[in-house]
NUTIKOL-430882 format. One record per residue (C-alpha): chain; x, y, z. Coordinates in nm, 4 decimals, padded with zeros to 6 digits. Layout:
% residues N
 chain     east    north       up
     A        X        Y        Z
...
***
This chain:
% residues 443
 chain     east    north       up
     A -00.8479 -01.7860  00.9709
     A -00.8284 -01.4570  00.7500
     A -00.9445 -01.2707  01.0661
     A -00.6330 -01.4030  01.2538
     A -00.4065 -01.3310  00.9757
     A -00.5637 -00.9796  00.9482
     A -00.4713 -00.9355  01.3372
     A -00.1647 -01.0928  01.3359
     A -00.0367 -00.8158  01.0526
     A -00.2335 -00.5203  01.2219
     A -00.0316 -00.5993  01.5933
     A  00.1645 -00.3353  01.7436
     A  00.3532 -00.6472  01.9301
     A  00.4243 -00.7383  01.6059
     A  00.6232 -00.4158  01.4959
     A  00.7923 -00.3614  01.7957
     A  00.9640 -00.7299  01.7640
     A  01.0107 -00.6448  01.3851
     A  01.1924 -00.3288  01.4879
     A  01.3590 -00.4633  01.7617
     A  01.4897 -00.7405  01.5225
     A  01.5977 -00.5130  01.2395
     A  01.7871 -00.2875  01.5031
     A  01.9665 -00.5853  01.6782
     A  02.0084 -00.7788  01.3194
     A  02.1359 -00.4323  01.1894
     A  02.3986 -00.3632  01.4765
     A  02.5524 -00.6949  01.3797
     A  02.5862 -00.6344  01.0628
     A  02.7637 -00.2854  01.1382
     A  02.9910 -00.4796  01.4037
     A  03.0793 -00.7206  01.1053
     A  03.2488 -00.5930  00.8421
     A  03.0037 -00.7097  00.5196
     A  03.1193 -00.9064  00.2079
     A  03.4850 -00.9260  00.3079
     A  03.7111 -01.1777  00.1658
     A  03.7429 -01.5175  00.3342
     A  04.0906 -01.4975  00.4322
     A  03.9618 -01.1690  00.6703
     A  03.6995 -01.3517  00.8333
     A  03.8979 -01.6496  00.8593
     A  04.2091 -01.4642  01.0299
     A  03.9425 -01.2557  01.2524
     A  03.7203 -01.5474  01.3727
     A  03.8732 -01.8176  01.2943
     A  03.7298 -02.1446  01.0830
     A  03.4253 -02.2745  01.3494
     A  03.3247 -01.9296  01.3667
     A  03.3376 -01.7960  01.0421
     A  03.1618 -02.1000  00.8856
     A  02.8231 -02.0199  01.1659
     A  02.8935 -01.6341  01.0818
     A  02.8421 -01.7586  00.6750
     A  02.5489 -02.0009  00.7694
     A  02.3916 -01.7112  00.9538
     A  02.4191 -01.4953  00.6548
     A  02.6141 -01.2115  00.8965
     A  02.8568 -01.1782  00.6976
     A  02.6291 -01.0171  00.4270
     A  02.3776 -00.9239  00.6386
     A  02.1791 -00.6862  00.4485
     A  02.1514 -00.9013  00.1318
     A  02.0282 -01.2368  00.3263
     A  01.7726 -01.3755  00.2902
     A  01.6141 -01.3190  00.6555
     A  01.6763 -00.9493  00.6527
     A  01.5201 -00.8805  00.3233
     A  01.1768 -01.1304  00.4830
     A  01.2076 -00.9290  00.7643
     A  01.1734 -00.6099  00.5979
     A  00.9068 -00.7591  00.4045
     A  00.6755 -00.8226  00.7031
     A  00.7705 -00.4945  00.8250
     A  00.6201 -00.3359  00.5426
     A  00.2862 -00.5283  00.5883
     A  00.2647 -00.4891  00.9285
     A  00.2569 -00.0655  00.8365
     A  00.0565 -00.1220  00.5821
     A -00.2386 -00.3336  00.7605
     A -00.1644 -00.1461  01.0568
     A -00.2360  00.1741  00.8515
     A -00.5177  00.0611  00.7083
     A -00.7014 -00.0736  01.0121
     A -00.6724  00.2788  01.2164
     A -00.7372  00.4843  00.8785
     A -01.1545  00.4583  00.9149
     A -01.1750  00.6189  01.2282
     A -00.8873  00.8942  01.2509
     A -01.0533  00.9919  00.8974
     A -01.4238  01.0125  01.0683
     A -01.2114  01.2351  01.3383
     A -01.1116  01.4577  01.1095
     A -01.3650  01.5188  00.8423
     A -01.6936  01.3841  01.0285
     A -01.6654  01.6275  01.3072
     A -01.9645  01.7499  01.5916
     A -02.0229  02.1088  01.4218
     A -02.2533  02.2741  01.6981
     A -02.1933  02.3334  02.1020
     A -02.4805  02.1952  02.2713
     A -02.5970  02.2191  02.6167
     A -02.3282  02.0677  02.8197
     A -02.1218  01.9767  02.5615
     A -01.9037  02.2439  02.6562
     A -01.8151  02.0303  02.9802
     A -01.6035  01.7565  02.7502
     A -01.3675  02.0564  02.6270
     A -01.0400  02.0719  02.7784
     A -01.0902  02.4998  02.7778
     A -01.4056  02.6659  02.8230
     A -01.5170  03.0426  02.8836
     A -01.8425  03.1436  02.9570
     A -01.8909  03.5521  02.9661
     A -02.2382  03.7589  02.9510
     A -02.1885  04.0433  02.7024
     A -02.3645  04.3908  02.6258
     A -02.4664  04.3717  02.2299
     A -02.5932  04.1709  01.9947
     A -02.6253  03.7893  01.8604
     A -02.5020  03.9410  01.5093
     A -02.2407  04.1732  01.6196
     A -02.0574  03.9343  01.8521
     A -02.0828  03.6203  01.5657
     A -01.8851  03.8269  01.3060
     A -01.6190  03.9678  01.5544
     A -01.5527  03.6047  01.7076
     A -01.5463  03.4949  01.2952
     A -01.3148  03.7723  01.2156
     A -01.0566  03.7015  01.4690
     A -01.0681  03.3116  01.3907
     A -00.9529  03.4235  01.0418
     A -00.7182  03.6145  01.1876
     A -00.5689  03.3065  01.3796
     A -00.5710  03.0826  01.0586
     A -00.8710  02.8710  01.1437
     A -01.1059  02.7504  00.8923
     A -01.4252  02.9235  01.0795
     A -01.8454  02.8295  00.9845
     A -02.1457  02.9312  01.1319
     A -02.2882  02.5590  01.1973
     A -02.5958  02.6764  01.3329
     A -02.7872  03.0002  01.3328
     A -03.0944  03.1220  01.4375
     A -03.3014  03.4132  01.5869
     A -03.1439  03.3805  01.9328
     A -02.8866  03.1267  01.9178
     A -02.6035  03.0727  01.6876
     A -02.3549  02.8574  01.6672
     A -01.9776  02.8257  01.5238
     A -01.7216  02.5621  01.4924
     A -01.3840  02.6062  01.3901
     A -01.0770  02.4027  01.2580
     A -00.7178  02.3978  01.2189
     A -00.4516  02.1926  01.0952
     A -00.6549  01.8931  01.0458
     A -00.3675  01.7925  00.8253
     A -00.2114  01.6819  01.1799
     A -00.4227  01.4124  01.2483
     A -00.3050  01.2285  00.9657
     A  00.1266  01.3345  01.0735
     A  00.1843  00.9241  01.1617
     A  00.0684  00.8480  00.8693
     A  00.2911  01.0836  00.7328
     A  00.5883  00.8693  00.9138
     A  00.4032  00.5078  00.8110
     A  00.4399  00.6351  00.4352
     A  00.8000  00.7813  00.4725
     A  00.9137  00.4341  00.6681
     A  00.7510  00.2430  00.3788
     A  00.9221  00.4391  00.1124
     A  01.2489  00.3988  00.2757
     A  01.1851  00.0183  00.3279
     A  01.0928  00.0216 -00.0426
     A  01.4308  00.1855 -00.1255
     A  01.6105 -00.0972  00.1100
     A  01.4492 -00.3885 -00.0290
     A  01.5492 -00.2467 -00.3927
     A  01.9130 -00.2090 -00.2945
     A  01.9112 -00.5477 -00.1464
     A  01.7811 -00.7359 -00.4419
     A  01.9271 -00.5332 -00.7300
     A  02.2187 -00.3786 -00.5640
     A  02.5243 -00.5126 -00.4926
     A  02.9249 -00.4500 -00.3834
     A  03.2578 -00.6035 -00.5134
     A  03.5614 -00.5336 -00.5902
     A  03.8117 -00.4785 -00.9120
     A  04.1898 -00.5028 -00.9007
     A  04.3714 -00.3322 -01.2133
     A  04.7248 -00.2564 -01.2794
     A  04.8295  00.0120 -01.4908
     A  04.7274 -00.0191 -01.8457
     A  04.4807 -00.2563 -01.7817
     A  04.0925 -00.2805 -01.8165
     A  03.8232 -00.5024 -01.7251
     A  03.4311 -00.5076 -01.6933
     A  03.4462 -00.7958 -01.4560
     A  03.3624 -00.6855 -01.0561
     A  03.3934 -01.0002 -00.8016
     A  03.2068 -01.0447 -00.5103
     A  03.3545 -01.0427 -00.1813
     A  03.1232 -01.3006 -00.0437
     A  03.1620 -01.5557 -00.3303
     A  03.1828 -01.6521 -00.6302
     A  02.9322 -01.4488 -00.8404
     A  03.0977 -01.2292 -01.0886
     A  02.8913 -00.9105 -01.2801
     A  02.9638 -00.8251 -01.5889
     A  02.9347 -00.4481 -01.6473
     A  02.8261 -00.3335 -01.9767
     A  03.1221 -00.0977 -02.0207
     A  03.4921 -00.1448 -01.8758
     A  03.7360  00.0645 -01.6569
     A  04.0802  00.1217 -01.7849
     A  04.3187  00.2026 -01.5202
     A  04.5527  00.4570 -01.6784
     A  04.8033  00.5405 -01.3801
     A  04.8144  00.4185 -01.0114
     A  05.0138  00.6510 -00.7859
     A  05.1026  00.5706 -00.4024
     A  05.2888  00.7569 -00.1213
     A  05.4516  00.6175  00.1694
     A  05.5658  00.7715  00.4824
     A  05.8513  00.7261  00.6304
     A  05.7312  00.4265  00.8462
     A  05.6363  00.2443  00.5176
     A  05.2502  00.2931  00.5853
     A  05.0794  00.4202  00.2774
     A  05.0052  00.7781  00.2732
     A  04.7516  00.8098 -00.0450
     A  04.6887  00.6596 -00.3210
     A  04.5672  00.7489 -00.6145
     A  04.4239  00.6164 -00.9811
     A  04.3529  00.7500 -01.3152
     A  04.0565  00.5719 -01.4409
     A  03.8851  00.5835 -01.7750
     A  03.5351  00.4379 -01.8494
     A  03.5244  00.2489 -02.2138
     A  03.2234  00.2188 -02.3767
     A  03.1899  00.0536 -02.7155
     A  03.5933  00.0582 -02.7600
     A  03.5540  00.4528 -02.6831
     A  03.6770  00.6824 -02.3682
     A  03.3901  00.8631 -02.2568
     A  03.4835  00.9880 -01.9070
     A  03.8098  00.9952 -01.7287
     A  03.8467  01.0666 -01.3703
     A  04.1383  01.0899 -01.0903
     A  03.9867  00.8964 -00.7866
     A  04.1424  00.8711 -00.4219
     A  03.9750  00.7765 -00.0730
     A  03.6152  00.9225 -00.0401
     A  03.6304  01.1107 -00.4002
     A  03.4667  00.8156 -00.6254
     A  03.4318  00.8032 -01.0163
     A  03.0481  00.7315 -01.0369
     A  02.9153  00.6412 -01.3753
     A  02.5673  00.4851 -01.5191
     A  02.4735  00.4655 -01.1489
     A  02.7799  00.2578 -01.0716
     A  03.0422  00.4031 -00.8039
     A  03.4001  00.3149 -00.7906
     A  03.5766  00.3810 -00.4258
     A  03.9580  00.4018 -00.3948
     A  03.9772  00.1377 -00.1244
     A  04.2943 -00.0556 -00.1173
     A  04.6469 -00.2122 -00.3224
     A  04.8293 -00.4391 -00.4003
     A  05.1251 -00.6191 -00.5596
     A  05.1271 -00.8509 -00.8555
     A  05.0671 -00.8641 -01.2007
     A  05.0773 -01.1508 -01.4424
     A  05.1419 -01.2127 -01.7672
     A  04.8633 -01.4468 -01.9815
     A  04.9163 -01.6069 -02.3031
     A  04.5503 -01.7443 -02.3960
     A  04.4974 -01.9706 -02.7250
     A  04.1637 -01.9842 -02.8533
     A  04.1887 -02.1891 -03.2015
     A  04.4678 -02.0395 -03.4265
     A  04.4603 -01.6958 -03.2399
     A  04.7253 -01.6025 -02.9393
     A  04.6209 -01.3357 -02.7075
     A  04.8778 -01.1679 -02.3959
     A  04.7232 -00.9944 -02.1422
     A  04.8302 -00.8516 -01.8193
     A  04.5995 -00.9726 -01.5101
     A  04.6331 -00.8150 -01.1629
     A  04.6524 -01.0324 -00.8806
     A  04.3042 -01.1202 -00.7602
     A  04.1280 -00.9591 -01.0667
     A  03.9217 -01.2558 -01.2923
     A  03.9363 -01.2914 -01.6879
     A  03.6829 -01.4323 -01.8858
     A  03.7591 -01.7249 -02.0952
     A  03.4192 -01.9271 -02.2035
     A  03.0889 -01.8826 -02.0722
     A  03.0375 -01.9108 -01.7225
     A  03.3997 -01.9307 -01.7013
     A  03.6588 -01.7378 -01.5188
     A  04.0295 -01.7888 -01.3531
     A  04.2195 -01.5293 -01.1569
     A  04.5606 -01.5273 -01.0137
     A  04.5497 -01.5033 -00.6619
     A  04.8895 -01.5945 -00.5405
     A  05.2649 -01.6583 -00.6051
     A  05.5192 -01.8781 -00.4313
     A  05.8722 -01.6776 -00.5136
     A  06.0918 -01.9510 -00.3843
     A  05.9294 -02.2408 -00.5797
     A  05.7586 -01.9764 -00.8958
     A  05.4290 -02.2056 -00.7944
     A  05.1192 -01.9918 -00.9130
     A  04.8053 -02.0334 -00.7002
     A  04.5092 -01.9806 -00.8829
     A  04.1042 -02.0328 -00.8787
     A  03.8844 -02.1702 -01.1347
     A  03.5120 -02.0342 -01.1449
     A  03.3089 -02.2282 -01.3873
     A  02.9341 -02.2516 -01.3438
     A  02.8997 -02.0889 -01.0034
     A  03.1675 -02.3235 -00.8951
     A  03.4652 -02.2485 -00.7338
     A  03.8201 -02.4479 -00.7697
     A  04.1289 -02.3615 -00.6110
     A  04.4911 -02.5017 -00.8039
     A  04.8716 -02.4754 -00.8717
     A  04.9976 -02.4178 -01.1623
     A  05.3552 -02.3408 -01.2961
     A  05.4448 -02.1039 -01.5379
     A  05.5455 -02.1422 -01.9230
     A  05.2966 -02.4166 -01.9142
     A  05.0088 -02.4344 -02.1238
     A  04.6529 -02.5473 -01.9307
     A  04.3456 -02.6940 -02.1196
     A  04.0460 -02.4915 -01.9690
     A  03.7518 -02.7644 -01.9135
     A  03.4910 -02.7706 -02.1604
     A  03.6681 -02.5297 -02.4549
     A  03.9688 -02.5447 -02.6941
     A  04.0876 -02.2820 -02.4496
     A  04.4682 -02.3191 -02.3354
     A  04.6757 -02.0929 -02.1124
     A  04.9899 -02.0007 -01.9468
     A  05.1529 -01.7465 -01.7121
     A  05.4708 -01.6224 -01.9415
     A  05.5688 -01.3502 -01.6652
     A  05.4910 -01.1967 -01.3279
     A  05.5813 -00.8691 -01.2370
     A  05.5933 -00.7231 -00.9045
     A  05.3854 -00.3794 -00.9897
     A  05.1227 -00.1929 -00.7813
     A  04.7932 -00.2213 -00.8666
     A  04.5237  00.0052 -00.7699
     A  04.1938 -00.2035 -00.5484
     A  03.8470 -00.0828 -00.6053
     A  03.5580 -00.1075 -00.4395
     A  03.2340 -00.0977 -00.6587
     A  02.8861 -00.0266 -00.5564
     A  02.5288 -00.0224 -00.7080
     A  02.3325  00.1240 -00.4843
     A  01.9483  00.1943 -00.7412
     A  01.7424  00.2704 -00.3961
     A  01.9979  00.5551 -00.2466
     A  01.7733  00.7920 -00.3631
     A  01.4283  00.6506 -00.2930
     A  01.5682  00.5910  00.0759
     A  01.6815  00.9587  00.1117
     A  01.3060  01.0660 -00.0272
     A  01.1376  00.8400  00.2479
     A  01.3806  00.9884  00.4823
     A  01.2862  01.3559  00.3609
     A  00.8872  01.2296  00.4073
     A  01.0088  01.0755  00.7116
     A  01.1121  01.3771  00.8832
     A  00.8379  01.6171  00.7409
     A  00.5717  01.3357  00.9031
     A  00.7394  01.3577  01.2204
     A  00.7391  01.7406  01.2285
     A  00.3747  01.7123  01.1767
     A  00.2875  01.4529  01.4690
     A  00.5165  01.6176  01.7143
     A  00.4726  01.9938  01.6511
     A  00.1574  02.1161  01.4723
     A -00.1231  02.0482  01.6694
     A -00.5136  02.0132  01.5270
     A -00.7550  02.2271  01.7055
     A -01.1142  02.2551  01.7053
     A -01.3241  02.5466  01.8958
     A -01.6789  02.5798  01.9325
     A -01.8790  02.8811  02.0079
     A -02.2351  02.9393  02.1146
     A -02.3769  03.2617  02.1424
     A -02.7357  03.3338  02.3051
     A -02.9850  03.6366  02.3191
     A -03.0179  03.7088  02.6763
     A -03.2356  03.9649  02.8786
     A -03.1749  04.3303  02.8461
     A -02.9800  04.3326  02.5346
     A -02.7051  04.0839  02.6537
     A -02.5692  03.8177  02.5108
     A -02.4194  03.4694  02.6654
     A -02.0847  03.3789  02.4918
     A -01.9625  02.9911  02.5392
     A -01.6758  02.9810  02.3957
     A -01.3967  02.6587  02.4270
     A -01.2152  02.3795  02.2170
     A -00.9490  02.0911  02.2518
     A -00.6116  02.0097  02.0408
     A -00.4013  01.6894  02.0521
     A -00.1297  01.8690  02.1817
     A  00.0116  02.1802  02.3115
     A -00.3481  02.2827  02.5279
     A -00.1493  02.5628  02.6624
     A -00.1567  02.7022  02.2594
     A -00.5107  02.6865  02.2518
     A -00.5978  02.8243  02.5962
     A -00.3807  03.1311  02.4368
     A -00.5919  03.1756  02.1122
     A -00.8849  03.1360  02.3225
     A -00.8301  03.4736  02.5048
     A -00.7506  03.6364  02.1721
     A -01.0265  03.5549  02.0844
     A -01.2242  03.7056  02.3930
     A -01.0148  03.9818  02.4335
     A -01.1074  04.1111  02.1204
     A -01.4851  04.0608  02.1624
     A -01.4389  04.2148  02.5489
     A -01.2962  04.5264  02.3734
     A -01.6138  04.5689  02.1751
     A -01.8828  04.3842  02.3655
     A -01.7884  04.4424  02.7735
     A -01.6097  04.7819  02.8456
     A -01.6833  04.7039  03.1955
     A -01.5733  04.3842  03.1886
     A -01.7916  04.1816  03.3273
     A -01.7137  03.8898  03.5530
     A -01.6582  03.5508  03.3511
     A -01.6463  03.1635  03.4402
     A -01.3726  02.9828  03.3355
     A -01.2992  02.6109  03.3341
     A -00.9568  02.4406  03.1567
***
């Protein structure tokens, strides 16, 4: 059963559907714009298909609960996958066949055979020398009277370049899964002079509670002619602990970022009311921009989200407990909040701009962009630096001459080696053979 298990997680079958899945799953969610409000999807799509879109989870595709599984088994598949290949790539590289016997030479993909004039000595250090020269980890592997032998290596790093790419593909998977889980995106909707700490979800009805507020000092917006907006802009402060402690003008694509927490200049609107809360014997007025929640009891939040000008009805919603409830209310009336001593009214609405932000918690941006950096360096390495190995066997011949056998393979780029090679020879052929003697080649 383990065995199966074990095979099931090692399959390459296995990550190509994974990948496959991920790709398709991801192309939707690029196609569908994520965590909008209702109303968009609604007017988009329509009702029958936005409620399979939200059983789906494509409308928040990268925080469902099937993506983030899928990812999951995408990380085990590398991981097994890594680990059942590992044994023998390492044996590969660090166990390797050190000496060129007989006929060996035939399994090479570049061999040269030459008869020089010298000795076993002479030729062993000039063939060692030029190695070094070349950047290849060079050892005599075998030496005696009349024979000697030496293997060399270089980049052996390369062997291990897709493991390079597993690692940097689990680190940015790492960096996904943490955005997914801890992450999240909302929005905030503040009219001048106002300030809240509460962000809303787009799809539903979560609310965070930041642990410091924004204060929206001033909202500017241009127009052109044709009435479409031409910029907008907002002056935002951060409040910590009833202090300032960074201010910031923000406009499209120029964020105010703070604690790890970005704020986006993303839309406006019009609409701001009025609140007179009771709580007990104290009265509290606050303004509240349309679609922006307020806090009034544990767990429990209203917002303002429209106005009827011809009959001054007030649409609001009600989130208590992770529940949502939509109403009508009029204004100058006071409203018992469920479960408190809590009453409230809408005293005024004023038609006044209010500045729409998107915010964003994004804690694996930076893990992602150092898988991507490993990523990249691991492909480099698989692709373009090739591991070769060369072998040399030198042997005391008749008449003072020597028999050079000289050849290796690489994992790539043979034509690379086959060059080193007659470096290699042409040096010793300089020294060695001033006739140049005829020589057998195979590649």
């Amino acid at each position: 059963m383990l065995k199966k298990i074990y095979d099931f997680f090692s399959s390459v079958k296995l990550a190509i559907f994974l990948l496959l899945t991920l790709a398709v799953t991801s192309i939707i969610g690029t196609i569908i714009e994520q965590q909008q409000d209702p109303d968009k999807y609604l007017r988009e799509y329509g009702e029958t298909t936005y409620k399979i879109f939200k059983f789906l989870g494509f409308t928040d595709v990268y925080h469902s609960w099937w993506y983030i599984l899928l990812l999951i088994l995408l990380a085990i598949n590398l991981i097994v996958c890594s680990v059942k290949r590992l044994p023998k790539i390492w044996k590969v590289a660090k166990e390797p066949r050190k000496t060129l016997p007989e006929g060996y030479e035939k399994t090479l993909r570049v061999v040269h055979r030459i008869t020089l004039v010298g000795n076993v000595e002479d030729v062993k250090d000039s063939i060692l020398n030029t190695l070094k020269k070349l950047r290849y980890k060079s050892e005599v592997s075998k030496e005696e009277t009349e024979e000697v032998h030496i293997f060399a290596d270089k980049n052996v790093f390369a062997r291990f370049g897709v493991y390079i790419v597993h690692f940097g593909v689990l680190i940015v998977l790492i960096g996904g899964l943490i955005t997914a889980i801890f992450g999240y995106r909302g929005y905030m909707n503040l009219s001048e002079g106002t300030s809240s700490n509460l962000v809303s979800f787009f799809s539903g009805p979560k609310i965070i509670e930041l642990p410091f507020y924004i204060k929206c000092n001033k909202f500017t917006i241009d127009f052109y002619p044709s009435g479409m907006p031409k910029a907008y802009i907002s002056d935002l402060s951060v409040i910590e602990n009833g202090k300032e402690v960074y201010r910031k003008e923000i406009k499209v694509n120029d964020p105010l970022k703070y604690k790890g927490v970005y704020f986006y200049q993303a839309s406006y609107g019009r609409g701001e009311a009025i609140l007179q809360i009771k709580k007990g014997n104290r009265t509290e007025t606050v303004g509240l921009a349309f679609g922006q929640p307020i806090k009034l009891g544990k767990d429990t939040y209203l917002s303002i989200i429209s106005l009827d000008g011809r009959t001054m009805a007030i649409g609001i919603e009600f989130i208590q407990n992770g529940k949502t409830e939509e109403g009508i209310i009029k204004p100058f009336m006071f409203y018992k909040i469920p479960g408190t001593d809590i009453t409230f009214s809408v005293v005024d609405i004023k038609p006044v701009f209010y500045t729409g932000l998107q915010v964003a918690k994004d804690p694996g941006t930076w893990i992602v962009w150092v898988g991507s950096t490993i990523l990249i360096l691991g492909l480099i390495v698989a692709f373009f630096i090739p591991h070769r190995r060369i072998w040399a066997r030198i042997k005391k011949g008749k008449e003072g001459k020597v028999t050079l056998v000289i050849g290796g393979i690489t994992n790539k780029g043979t034509e690379g080696l086959a060059k080193e090679l007659e470096e290699v020879l042409g040096v010793v052929k300089s020294s060695y053979c001033p006739n140049t003697p005829k020589e057998e080649r195979n590649d």
